[in-house]
matplotlib code that plots the C-alpha trace (Angstrom):
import matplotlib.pyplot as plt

x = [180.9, 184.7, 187.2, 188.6, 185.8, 184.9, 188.2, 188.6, 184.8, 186.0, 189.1, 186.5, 184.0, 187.0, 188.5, 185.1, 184.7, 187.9, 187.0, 183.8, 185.5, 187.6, 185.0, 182.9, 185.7, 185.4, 181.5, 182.1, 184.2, 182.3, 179.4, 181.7, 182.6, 180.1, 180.0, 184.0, 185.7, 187.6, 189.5, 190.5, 193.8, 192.3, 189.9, 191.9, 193.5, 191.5, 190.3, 194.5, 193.9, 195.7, 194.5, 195.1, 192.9, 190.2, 188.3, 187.1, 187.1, 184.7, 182.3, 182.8, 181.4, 179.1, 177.6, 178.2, 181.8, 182.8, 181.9, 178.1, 178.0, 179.1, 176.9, 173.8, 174.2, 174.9, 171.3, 169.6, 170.5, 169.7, 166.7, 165.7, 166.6, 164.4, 161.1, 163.3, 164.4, 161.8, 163.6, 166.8, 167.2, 168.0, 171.4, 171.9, 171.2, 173.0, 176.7, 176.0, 175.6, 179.1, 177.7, 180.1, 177.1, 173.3, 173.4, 175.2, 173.0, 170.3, 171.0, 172.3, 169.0, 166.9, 168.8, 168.2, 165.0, 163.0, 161.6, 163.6, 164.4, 161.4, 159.1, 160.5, 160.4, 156.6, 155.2, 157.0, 155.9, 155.2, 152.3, 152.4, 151.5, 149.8, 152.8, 155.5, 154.6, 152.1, 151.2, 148.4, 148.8, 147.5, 150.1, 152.3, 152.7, 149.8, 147.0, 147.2, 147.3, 143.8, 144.9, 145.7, 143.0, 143.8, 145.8, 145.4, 146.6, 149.8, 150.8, 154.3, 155.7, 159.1, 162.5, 165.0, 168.4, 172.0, 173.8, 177.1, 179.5, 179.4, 182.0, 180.2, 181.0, 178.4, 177.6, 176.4, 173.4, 172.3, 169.4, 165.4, 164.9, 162.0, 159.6, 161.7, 162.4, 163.9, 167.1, 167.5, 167.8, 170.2, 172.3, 172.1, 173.1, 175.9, 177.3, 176.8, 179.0, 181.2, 181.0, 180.2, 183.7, 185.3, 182.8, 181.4, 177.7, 178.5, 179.5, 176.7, 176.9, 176.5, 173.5, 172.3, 171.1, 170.5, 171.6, 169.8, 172.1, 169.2, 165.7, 163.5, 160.5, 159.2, 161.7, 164.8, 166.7, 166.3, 164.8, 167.8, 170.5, 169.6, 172.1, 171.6, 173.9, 173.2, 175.5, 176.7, 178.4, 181.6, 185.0, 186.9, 190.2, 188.0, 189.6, 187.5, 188.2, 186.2, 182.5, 182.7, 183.6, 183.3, 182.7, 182.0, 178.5, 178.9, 177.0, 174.6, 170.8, 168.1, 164.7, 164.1, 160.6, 160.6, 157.8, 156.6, 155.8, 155.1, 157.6, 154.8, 154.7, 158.4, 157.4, 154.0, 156.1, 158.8, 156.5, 154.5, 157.9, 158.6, 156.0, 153.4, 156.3, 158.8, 157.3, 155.7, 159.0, 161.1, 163.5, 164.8, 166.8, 170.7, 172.6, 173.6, 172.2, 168.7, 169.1, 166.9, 168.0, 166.7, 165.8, 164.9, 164.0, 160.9, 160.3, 159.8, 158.5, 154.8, 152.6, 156.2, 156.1, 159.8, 160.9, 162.5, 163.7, 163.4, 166.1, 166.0, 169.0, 167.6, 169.2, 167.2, 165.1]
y = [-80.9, -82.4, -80.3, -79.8, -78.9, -76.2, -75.1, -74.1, -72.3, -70.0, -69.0, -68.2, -66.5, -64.8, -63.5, -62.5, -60.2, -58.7, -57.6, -56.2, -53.8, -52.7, -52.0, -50.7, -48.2, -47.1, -46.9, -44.7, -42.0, -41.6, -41.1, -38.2, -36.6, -37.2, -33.4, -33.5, -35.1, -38.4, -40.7, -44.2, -44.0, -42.1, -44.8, -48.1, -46.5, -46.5, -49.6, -50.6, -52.5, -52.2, -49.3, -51.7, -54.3, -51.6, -51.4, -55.0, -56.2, -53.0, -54.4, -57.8, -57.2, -54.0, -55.4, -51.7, -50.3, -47.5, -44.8, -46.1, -46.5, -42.9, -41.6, -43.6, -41.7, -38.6, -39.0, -40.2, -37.6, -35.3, -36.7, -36.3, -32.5, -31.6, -33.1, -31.6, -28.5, -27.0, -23.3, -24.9, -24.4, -27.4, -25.6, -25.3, -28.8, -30.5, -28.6, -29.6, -33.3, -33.5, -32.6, -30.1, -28.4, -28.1, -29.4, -32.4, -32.9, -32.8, -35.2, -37.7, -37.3, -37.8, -41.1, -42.4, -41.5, -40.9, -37.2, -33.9, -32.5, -30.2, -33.0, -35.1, -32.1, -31.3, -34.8, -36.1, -32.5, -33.1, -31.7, -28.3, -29.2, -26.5, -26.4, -28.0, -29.2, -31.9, -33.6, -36.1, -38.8, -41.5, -42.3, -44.9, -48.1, -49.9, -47.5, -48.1, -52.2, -53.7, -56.8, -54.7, -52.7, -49.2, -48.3, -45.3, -42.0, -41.3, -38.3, -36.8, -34.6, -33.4, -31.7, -30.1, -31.7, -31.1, -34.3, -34.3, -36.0, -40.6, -43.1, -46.4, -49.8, -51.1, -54.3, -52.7, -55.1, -54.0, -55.0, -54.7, -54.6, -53.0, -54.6, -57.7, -57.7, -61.1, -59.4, -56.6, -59.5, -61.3, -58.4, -56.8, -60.5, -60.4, -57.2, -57.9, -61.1, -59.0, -55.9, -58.0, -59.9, -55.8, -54.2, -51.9, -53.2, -52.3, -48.8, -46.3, -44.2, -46.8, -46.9, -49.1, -47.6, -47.7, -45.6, -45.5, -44.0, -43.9, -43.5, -46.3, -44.0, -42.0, -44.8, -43.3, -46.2, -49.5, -51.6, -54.3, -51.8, -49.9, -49.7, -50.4, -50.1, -51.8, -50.0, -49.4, -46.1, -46.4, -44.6, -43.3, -45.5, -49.0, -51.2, -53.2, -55.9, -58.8, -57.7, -54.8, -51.8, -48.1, -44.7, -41.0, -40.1, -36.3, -34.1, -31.1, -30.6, -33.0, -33.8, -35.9, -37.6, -40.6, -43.2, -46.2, -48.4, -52.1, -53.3, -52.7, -48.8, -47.5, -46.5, -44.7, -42.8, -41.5, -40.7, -38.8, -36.6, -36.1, -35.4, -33.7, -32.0, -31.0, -29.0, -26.6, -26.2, -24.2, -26.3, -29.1, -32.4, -32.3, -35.0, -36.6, -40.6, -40.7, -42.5, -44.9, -45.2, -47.9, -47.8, -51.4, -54.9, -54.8, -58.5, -58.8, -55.1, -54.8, -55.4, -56.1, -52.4, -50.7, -47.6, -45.9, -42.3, -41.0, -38.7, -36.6, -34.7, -30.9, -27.4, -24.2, -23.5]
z = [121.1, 121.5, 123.0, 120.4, 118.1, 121.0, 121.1, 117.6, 117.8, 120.7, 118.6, 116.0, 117.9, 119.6, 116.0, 114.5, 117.4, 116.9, 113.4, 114.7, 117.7, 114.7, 112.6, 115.5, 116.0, 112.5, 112.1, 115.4, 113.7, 110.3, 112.7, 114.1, 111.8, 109.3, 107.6, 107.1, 104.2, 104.8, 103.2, 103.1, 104.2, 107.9, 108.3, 107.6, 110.1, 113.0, 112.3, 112.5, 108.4, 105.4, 103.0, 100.3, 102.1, 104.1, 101.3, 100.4, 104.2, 105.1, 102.4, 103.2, 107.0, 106.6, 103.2, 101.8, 100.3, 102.6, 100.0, 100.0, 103.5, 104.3, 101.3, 103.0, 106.5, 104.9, 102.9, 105.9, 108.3, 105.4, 105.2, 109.2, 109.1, 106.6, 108.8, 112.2, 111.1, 109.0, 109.2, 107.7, 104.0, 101.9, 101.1, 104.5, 105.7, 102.2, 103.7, 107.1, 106.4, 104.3, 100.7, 98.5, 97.1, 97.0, 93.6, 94.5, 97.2, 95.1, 92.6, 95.6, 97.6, 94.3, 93.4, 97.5, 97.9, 94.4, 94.9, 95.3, 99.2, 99.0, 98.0, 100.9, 103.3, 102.3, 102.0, 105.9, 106.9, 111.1, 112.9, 114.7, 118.6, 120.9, 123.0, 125.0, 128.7, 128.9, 125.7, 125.1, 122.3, 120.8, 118.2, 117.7, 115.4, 118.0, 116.6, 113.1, 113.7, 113.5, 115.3, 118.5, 120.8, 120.9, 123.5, 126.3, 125.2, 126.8, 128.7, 128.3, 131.1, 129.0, 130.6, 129.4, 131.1, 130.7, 129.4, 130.9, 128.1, 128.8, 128.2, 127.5, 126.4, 124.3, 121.8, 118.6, 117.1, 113.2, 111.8, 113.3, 117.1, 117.6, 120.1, 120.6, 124.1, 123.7, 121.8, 123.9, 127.1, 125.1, 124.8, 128.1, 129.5, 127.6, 128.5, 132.4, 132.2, 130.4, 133.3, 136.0, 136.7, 136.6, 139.0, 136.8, 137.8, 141.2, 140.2, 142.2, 138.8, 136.2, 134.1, 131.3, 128.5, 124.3, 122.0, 118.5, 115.6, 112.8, 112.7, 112.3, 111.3, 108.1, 105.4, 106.7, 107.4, 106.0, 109.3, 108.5, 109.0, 111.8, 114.3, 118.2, 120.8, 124.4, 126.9, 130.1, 131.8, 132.5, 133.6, 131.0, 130.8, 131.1, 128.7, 126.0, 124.4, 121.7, 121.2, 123.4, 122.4, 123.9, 122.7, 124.1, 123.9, 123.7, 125.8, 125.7, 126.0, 126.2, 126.1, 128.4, 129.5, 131.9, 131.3, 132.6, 129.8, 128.3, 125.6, 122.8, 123.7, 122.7, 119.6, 120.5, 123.2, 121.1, 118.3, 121.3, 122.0, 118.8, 116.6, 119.5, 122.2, 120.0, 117.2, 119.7, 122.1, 120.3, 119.8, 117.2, 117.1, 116.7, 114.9, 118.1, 118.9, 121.1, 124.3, 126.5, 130.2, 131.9, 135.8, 136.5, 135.4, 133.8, 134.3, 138.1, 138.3, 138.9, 135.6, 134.0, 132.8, 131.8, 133.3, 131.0, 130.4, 126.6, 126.1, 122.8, 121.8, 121.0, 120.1, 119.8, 116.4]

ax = plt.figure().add_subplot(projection="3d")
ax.plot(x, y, z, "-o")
ax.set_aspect("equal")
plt.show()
């Protein structure tokens, strides 16, 4: 490519990811403050655009207008409540998630999803498990694929920890991801040249990790719009700029279980914690994102396996 040519395409590149820490930024408070009512004029806003222009340059990158794209997270974490949080009431969980009234809720779930709350609730109802501590499984997308041997049943030993509140800078990646290690190498390499050259992989407290907005399970989210963000820990005041962008992961309980895995097992571990551990445990998930925490390179570590913590935002029942 002629300077020139790869000149322009770095002032491009350099733009487009601009517009996406912007809209990162705004993605990041609707996430927030999901139950509260907003408006157009607070979110152009903190993404620093017009109101008159918010609106048609949200839907031009999300490929949603701002009022369906609020709506959708609003049904969807609806929709994970009711299998969570079975002694919530539907009125309950429809004020919680941002909806003026059951009845609104109602007809908004219905026109998402095709059947009634209490239809969703009963027919995603979870499995009771005998109790927290140890919890053999089998599950997981692996078992129900003919074209793969069964694999060993896995053995959870689950935690509850205290999450201190993070700061992280992150590149957010929407669309599917799961099982392709390939992505998630892509990504992490990009954010070490971008922490490297500040000394934030040298840090003794960093951590990388992966924080998962929606659920990819049970036809909550659409696979193509799930939302992945490949981070790293770090201080509070650290400046980001282009593609990276930073947010407070809030703190508070977890469940946490640390595995040692091969890429193909995420799901069947996360379906272990939370459809065999968590029903019996007393406790349920919160709204806030589930975490990975990666301790080391699973490519030269012995029979390539990733060790990984699980960690599974929880309040009491």
């Amino acid at each position: 490519m002629a300077p020139a040519m790869r000149s322009r395409a770095l002032e491009v590149d350099s733009r487009r990811a601009e517009y996406s820490g912007r809209f990162n930024r705004v993605v990041d408070h609707i996430q927030a403050h999901l139950p509260e009512p907003m408006d157009l004029d607070t979110l152009a806003g903190v993404a620093c655009f017009s109101p008159y222009h918010f609106h048609r340059l949200f839907h031009g990158w999300m490929g949603e207008t701002i009022h369906d794209f609020i709506f959708r997270l609003r049904v969807e974490r609806a929709a994970a409540q009711l299998v969570y949080n079975p002694r919530k009431s539907i009125t309950e969980i429809a004020l919680d998630c941002g909806f003026s009234s059951s009845a609104t809720f109602a007809r908004a779930f219905r026109s998402f999803h095709g059947l009634s709350a209490s239809e969703w609730r009963k027919k995603r109802k979870i499995c009771k498990a005998e109790g927290p501590g140890e919890i053999a499984s089998s599950r997981g997308r692996e078992s129900h694929d003919p074209q793969r041997e069964p694999t060993p049943v896995m053995n959870l030993k689950v935690d509850l920890k205290p999450f201190p509140p993070m700061h992280v800078a992150y590149i957010r990646h929407v669309g599917s991801f799961q099982e392709d290690a390939a992505l998630f190498e892509r990504l992490f390499a990009r954010l070490r040249r971008w922490a490297g050259p500040r000394g934030l992989l040298a840090a003794p407290s960093a951590k990388f990790l992966s924080v998962h907005h929606d659920n990819p399970e049970m036809d909550i989210t659409d696979v193509q719009k799930l939302r992945l963000d490949t981070a790293i820990t770090v201080p509070e005041g650290t400046q980001v700029d282009g593609e990276i962008s930073k947010q407070r992961l809030e703190g508070g309980p977890y469940a946490v279980t640390r595995v040692r895995i091969h890429a193909r097992q995420y799901m069947e571990a996360w379906d272990a914690l939370m459809s065999d551990w968590l029903p019996g445990s007393g406790y349920q998930p919160d709204d806030r994102p589930c975490i990975e925490i990666y301790h080391n390179e699973p490519e030269p570590a012995p029979a390539g396996l990733h060790d990984v913590e699980l960690c599974l935002a929880v309040k009491p029942l």
